[in-house]
N, C-alpha and C positions, 0 to 999 in steps of 0.2 A: 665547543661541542664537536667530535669527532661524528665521520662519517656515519660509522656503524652505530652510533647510538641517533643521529636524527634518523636514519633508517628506522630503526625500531621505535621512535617516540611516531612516525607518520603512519608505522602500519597498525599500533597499535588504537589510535586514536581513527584510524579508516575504521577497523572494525567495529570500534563503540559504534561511530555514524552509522557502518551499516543495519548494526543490530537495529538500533535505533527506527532507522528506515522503515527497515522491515515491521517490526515492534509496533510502530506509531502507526504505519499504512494499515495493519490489521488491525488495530483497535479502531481507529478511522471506519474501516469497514464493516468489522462487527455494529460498531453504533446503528451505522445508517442502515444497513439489514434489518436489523432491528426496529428501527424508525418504520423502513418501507411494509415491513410487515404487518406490522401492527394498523399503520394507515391503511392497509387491503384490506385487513377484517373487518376495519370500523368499517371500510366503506361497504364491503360488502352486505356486512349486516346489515348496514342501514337501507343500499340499496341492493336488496339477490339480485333483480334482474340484469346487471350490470355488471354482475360478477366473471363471466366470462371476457368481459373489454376489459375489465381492472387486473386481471392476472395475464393476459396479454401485455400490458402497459407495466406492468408488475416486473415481468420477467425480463422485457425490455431493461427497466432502468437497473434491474439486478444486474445483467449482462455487462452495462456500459462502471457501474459500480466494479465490477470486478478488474478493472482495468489497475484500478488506483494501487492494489498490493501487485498487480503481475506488473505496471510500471518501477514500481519501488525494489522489486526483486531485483529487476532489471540491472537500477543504475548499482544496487549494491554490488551488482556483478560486475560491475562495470569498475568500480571500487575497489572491491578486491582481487581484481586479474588485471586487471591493467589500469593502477592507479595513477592516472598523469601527475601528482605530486610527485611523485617519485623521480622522474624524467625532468626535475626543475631542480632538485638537489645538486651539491657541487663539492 
């Protein structure tokens, strides 16, 4: 295998990963949104007066959830601009 084709067999294969990545971290997070919300109405409904600490608590873990795709973005970028495979080739 010549240079220029492992070149393009590792950037081609970064990108799947990164799609991926990205892809998988937001389905990830769609679910649990999903989850969380639904857990707040039940709880609210069941308990109103409590509804004000539950969506404090709420918004909290939505916050730290959102971490999970802006991490994944992250390394994707990381992936494709300065992919250290690349730097290992010879």
């Amino acid at each position: 295998m010549d240079h220029t084709t492992a070149i393009a067999q590792v950037l081609s294969m970064t990108v799947i990963a990164a799609g991926l990545l990205i892809g998988l971290g937001a389905l990830g997070t769609a679910i649990g949104f999903a989850l969380l919300g639904g857990k707040f109405l039940e709880g609210a409904s069941r308990q109103p007066e409590l509804a004000n600490m539950l969506q404090t608590k709420m918004f909290l873990v939505a916050g730290l959830l959102d971490a999970v795709p802006i991490i994944g973005v992250a390394i994707a970028l990381l992936l494709l601009f300065a992919n250290p495979v690349l730097g290992n080739l010879h």
